[in-house]
N, C-alpha and C positions, 0 to 999 in steps of 0.2 A: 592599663587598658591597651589591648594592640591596637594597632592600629590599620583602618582600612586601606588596603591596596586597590586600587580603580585599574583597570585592564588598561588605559591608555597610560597610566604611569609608568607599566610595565615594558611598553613598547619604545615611549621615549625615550628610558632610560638602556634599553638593549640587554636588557635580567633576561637574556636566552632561558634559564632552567625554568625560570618564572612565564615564560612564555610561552615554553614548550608543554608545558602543565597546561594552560589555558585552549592551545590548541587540542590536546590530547581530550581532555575533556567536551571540545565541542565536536569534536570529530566522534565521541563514543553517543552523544546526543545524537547526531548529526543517520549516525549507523542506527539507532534504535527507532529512532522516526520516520527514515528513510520509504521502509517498505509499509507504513500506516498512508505517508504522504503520497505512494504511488497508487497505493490504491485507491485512495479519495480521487485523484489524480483519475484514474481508470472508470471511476464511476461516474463523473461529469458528464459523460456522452449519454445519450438515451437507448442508447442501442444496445449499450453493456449493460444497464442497469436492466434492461429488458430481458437479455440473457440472463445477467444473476437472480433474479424472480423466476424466471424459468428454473434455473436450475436448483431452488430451493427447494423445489418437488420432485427431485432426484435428478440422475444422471441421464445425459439422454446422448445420442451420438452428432456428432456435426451436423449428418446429412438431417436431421429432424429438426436441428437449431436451425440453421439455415432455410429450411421450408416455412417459419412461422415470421419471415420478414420477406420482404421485396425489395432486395436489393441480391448483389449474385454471392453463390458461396465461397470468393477468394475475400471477400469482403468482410463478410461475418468470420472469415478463417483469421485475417488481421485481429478484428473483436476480440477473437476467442484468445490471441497471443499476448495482445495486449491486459485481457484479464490474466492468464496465466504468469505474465513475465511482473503484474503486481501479487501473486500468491491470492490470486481471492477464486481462481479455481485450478483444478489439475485434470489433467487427462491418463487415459490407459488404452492401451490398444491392446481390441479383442479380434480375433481375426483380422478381417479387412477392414476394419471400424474401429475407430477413435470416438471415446465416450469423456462427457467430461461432465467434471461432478463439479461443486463446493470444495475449495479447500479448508477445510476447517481452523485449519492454523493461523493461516491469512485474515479469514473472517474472525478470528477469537481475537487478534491481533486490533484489528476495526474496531470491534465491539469494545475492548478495554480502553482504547484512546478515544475513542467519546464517553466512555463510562468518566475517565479520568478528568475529561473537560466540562463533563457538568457537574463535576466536584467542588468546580473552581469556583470561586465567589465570583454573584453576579455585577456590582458594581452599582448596582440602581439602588 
């Protein structure tokens, strides 16, 4: 029967290959969650969540996103970077206009890791 390795065994004893495997591993975890956790991260404000409902009914440009709140448009421009820099929207520029949509990726991405988390046993 082998026998179980516990990650602090590994350290105490200084099993570098054995450790560097462990890191390697949480660091490929760490990469695959990263961009789920920012954008959960992105959606705690009310303002973003405000804009991603907007923009589930399509693509609208700034200067529109920014007229449906009171607050100023360098503001909602933070918003809009902040959703973009977690991938849950993207922009294009048309002319003199910046349009932003849904990223689909970003949200497919969302959607699978709560798909994934109410798979899990509930515990009760």
């Amino acid at each position: 029967m082998a026998q179980k390795i516990r990650r602090a065994d590994c350290f105490d004893k200084g099993e570098a290959p054995l450790r560097d495997q462990y890191f390697q591993i949480d660091l490929i975890k760490y990469a695959l969650h990263y961009k789920v956790m920012q954008g959960l991260t992105a959606l705690a404000d009310p303002t973003r969540q405000r804009i991603v409902e907007m923009l589930a009914t399509g693509a609208m440009s700034s200067g529109d996103i920014a007229r449906q709140f009171e607050v100023s448009a360098p503001a909602i421009s933070q918003h809009l970077k902040t959703l973009r820099d977690a991938k849950l929207v993207r922009v294009r520029a048309q002319a003199q206009k910046r349009f932003y949509e849904l990223d689909p990726e970003g949200i497919t991405a969302l959607v699978d890791w709560i798909a994934q988390v109410r798979g899990f046993p509930s515990g009760s």
